[in-house]
C-alpha positions in Angstrom: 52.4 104.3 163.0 54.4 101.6 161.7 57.5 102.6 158.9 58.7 100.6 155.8 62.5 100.6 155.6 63.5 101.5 152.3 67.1 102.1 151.6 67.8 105.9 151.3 69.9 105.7 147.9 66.5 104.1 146.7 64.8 107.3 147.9 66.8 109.3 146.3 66.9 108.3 143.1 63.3 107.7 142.8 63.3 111.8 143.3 66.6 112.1 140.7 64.8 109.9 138.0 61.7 112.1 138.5 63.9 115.5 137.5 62.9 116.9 141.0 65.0 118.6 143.9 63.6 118.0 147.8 62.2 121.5 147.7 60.0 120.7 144.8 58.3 117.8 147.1 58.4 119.4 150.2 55.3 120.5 150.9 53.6 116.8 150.0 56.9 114.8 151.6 57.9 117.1 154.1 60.5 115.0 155.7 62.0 113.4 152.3 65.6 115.0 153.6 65.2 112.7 156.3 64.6 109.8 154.5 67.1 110.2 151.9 69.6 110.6 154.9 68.4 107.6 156.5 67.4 109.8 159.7 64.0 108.4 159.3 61.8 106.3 157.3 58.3 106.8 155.6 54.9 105.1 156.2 53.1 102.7 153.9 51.1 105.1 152.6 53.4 107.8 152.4 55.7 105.1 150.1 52.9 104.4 147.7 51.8 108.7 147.5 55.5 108.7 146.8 56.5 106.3 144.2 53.2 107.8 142.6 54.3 111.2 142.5 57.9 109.9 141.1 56.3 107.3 138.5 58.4 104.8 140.0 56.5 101.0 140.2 55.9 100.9 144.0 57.9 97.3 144.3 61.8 98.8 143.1 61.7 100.6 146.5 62.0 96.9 147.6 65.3 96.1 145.7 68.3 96.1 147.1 69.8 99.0 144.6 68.8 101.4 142.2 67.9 99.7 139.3 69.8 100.5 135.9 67.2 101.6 133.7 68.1 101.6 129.8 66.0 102.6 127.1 64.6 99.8 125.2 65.6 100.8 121.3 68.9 102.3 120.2 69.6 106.2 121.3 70.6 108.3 118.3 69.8 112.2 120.0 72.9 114.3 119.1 71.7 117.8 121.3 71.3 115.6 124.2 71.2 118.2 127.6 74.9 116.9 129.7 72.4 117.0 132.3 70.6 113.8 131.2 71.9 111.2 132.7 68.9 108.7 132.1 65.9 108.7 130.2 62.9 110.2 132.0 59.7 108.4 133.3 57.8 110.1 131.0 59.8 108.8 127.7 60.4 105.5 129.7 56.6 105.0 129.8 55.8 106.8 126.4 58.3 104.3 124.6 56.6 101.0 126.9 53.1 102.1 126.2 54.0 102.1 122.3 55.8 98.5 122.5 52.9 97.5 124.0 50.6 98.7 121.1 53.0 97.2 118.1 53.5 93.9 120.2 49.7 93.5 120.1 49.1 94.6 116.3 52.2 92.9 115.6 50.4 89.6 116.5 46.7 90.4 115.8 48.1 91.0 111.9 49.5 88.1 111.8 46.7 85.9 113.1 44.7 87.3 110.5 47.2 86.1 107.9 48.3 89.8 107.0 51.0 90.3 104.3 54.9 92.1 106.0 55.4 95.5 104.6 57.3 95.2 101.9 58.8 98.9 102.4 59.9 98.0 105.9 63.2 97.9 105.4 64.0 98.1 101.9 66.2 100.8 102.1 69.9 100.7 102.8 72.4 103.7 103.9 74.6 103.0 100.5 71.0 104.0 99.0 70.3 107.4 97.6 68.6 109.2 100.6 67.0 111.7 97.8 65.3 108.8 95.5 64.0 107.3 98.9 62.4 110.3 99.9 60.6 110.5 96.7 59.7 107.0 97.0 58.2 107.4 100.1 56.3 110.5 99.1 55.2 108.3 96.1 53.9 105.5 98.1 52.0 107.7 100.0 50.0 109.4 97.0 51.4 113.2 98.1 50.8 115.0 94.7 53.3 117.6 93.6 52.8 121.1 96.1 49.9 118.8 98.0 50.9 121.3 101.1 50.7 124.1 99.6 46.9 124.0 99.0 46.5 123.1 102.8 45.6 126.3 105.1 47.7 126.0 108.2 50.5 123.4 109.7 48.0 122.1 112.1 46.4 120.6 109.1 49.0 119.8 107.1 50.0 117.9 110.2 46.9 116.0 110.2 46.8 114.7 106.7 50.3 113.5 106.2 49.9 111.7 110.0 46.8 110.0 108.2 48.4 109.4 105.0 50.8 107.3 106.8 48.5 105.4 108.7 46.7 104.1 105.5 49.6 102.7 104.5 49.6 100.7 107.9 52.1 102.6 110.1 50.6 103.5 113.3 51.7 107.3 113.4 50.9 108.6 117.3 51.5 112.2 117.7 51.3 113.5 122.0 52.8 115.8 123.6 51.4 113.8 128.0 52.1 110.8 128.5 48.8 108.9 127.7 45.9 111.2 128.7 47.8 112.8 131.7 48.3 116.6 131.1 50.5 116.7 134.4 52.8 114.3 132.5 54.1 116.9 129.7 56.7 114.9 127.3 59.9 117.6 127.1 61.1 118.4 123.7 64.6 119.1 124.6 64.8 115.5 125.6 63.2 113.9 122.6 61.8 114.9 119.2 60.4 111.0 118.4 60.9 107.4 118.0 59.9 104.7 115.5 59.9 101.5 116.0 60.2 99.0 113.0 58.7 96.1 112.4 57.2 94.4 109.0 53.9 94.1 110.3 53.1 96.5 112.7 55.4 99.8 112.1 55.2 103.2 114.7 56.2 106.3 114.6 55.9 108.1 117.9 56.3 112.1 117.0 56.2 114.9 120.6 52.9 116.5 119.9 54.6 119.2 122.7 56.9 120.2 120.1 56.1 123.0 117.3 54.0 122.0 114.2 56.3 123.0 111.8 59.0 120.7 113.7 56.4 117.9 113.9 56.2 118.0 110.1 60.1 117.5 110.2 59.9 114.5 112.7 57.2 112.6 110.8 58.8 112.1 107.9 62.3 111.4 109.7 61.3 108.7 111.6 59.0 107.6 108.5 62.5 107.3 106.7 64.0 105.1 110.2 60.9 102.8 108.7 62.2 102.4 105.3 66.0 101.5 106.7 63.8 99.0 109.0 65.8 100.6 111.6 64.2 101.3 115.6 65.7 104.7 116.8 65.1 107.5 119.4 66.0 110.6 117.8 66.2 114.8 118.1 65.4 115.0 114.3 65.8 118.6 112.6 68.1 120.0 110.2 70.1 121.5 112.4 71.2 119.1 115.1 74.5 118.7 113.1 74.1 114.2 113.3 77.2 112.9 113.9 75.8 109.6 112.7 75.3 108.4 108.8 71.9 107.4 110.0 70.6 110.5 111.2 72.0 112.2 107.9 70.4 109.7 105.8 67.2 110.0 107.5 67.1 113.8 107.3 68.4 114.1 103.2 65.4 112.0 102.7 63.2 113.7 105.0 64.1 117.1 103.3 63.9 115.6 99.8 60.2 114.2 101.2 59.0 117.3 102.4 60.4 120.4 100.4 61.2 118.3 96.7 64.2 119.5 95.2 62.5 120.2 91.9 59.4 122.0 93.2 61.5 124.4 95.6 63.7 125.1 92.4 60.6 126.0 90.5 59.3 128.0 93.4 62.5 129.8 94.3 62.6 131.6 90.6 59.4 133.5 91.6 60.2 134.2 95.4 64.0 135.0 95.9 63.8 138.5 95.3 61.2 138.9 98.5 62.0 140.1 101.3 61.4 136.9 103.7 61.7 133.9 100.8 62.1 131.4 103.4 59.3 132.2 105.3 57.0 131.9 101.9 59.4 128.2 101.6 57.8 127.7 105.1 53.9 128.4 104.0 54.3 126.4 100.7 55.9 123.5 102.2 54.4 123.8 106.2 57.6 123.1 107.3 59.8 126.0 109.9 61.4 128.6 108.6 64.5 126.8 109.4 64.0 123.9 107.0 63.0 125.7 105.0 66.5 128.0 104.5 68.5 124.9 105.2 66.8 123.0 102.0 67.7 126.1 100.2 71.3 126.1 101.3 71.6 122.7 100.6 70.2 123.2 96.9 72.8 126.2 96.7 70.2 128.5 96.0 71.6 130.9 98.8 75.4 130.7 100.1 76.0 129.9 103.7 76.7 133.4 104.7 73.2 134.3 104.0 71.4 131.2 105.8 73.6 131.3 109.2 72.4 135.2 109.5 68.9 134.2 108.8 69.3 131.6 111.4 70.9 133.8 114.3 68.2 136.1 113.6 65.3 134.2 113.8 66.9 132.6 116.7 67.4 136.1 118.2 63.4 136.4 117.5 63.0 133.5 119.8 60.9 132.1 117.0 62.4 128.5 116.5 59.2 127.2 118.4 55.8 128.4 118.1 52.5 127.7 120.1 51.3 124.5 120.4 48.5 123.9 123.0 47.3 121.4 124.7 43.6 122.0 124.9 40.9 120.9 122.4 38.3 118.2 122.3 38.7 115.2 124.3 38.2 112.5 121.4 39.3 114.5 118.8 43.0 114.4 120.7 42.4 110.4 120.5 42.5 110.5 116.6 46.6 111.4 117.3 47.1 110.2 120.4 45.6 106.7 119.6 44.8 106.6 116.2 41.8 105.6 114.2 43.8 103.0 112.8 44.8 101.4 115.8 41.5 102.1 117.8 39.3 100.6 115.3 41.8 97.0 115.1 41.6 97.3 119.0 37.4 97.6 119.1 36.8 95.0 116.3 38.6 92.5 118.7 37.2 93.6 121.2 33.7 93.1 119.6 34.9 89.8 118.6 36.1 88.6 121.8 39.7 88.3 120.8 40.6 91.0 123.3 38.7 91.3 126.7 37.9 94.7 127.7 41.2 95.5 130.0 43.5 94.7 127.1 41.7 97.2 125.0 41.6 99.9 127.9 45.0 99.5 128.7 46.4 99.4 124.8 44.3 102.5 123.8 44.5 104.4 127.5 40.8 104.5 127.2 38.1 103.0 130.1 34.6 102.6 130.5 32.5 105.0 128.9 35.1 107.2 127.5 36.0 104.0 125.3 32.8 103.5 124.1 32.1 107.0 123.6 35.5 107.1 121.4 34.2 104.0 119.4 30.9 105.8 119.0 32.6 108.4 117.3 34.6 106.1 115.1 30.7 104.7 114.3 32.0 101.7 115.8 29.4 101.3 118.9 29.9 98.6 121.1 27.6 96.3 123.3 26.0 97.9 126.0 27.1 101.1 124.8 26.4 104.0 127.8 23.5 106.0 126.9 
């Protein structure tokens, strides 16, 4: 059977860039050793199974070197993992797939003569990161305690992702790349994204991560919106940023979330419980964590008594909590698409502006299980599968 010479170094760090060792591949690619050694080469087919398996686009076996892949907006993570050395596939292809979605907004909102965001961007570091995040809360209409009347994160979740989206920020929350379950994204790589842009804003938040934590996330990378800045970050109060951004962006998150004049009110009826950051927590569906940080901050508890919080509820093993993956098909959509997003992509579809592979590959959707999804938006479409 006739082999395809592929340089070994290409082999290899096709199988690097995938996060795998030979071992892990060796019962599909038994003889991937030998091809990373150059003692033998693999078939056609067994290239094209391979650079499947990897995520790698079958043609970079052909190039004469590994290619230098860079991720495509600036990287401000400060707990990065020493043993990252390049972005995944998985984030790779998240942060494409979501370029690819504001590209096409971007240009569908302007063709219908749509106004810029006049928030994008109006916010500057020498800016009071405290008034912003009031700002922000304003413009979204989040009454005073709006959270507190909410029952559990998972909801609290929901409506603040939605809130954002009717003010025109597409606001994706998934924890797979697309629809693929074997494709999990990895939280200690990546908290989120956003990506700015006056007419077609996103924030991309890891649905794999902790509600509490996604609650954290939104409204960081809402605030990288307001500086009309494009970032990849780790958001959470305690990643210690080393960067003014990343600071900014989490004062204004905290001031968003957790008000400094509601916790103040709340704290003169809780500080004498026993666990007054966990009742923070429930009032404001943010962690535990935020929750005692915010109250540090606001020097309504001394260091001392945060830090032993913290080591303790780390010692719990309770700085994540259960997220799952399961649940309805087309409900996922609503976060991992977006009923903003999906309904802009069907009406041109409807219209003809966009043919039917455009829409499939913007919304990750094909055939019947995009017009099933439209259905449920009560958008059917022409020729809609009974």
């Amino acid at each position: 059977m006739p082999r395809v010479h592929v340089k070994p170094e290409l082999i290899r760090w096709a199988r690097e860039r995938a996060g795998r060792s030979i071992e892990e591949y060796a019962v599909r690619f038994r003889k991937l050793d030998e091809w990373e050694n150059g003692a033998s080469q693999p078939t056609m087919k067994q290239l094209e199974a391979f650079a499947k398996a990897t995520h790698v686009p079958f043609g970079y076996f052909f190039l004469p070197e590994p290619p230098e892949e860079r991720l495509p907006i600036p990287d401000l993570r400060t707990m990065r993992n020493q043993d990252i050395r390049h972005p995944s596939p998985d984030l790779l292809d998240t942060i494409h797939a979501m370029q690819r979605r504001q590209a096409w907004l971007r240009e569908d909102r302007i063709e219908c003569e749509s106004e810029p965001m006049d928030f994008v961007g109006s916010a500057h570091l020498a800016d009071d990161a405290d008034a912003i995040g009031r700002e922000m809360r304003r413009l979204l209409g989040l009454s005073d305690g709006w959270a507190g009347h909410i029952r559990t994160w998972q909801e609290a979740v929901g409506e603040l992702r939605r809130a954002i989206e009717q003010l025109g920020v597409m606001a994706v929350i998934n924890g797979v790349v697309g629809n693929n379950t074997h494709r999990t994204l990895d939280v200690e790589e990546f908290r989120g994204f956003a990506l700015s842009d006056a007419y077609a804003p996103l924030i991309f938040v890891n649905g794999a991560d902790a509600k509490s934590a996604q609650m954290f996330t939104l409204a960081h990378e809402l605030a990288h919106i307001w500086l009309g800045e494009s970032a990849l970050t780790d958001s959470g109060l305690m990643s210690e940023p080393s960067r003014d951004m990343e600071s900014w962006c989490d004062r204004a998150a905290a001031e968003f979330l957790v008000p400094a004049r509601e916790l103040n009110a709340l704290w003169r009826t809780i500080r004498d419980q026993a666990s007054p950051f966990e009742e923070i927590a429930r009032s404001f569906k943010v962690s535990p964590i935020v929750a005692g940080r915010r109250a540090m901050d606001l020097r309504l508890v001394d260091r001392d008594s945060f830090f032993d919080f913290y080591r303790e509820y780390i010692a719990r093993g309770r700085t994540q909590s259960p997220t799952g993956s399961g649940g309805d098909f087309y409900h996922n959509q609503n976060t991992r698409v977006g009923e903003m997003f999906a309904t802009q992509v069907i009406r041109a579809a409807k219209g003809g502006r966009l043919s039917f592979r455009e829409a499939y590959d913007l919304t990750g959707l094909s055939g019947g299980a995009f017009q099933e999804y439209a259905h449920r938006l009560g958008m059917d479409m022409p020729g809609r599968f009974s």
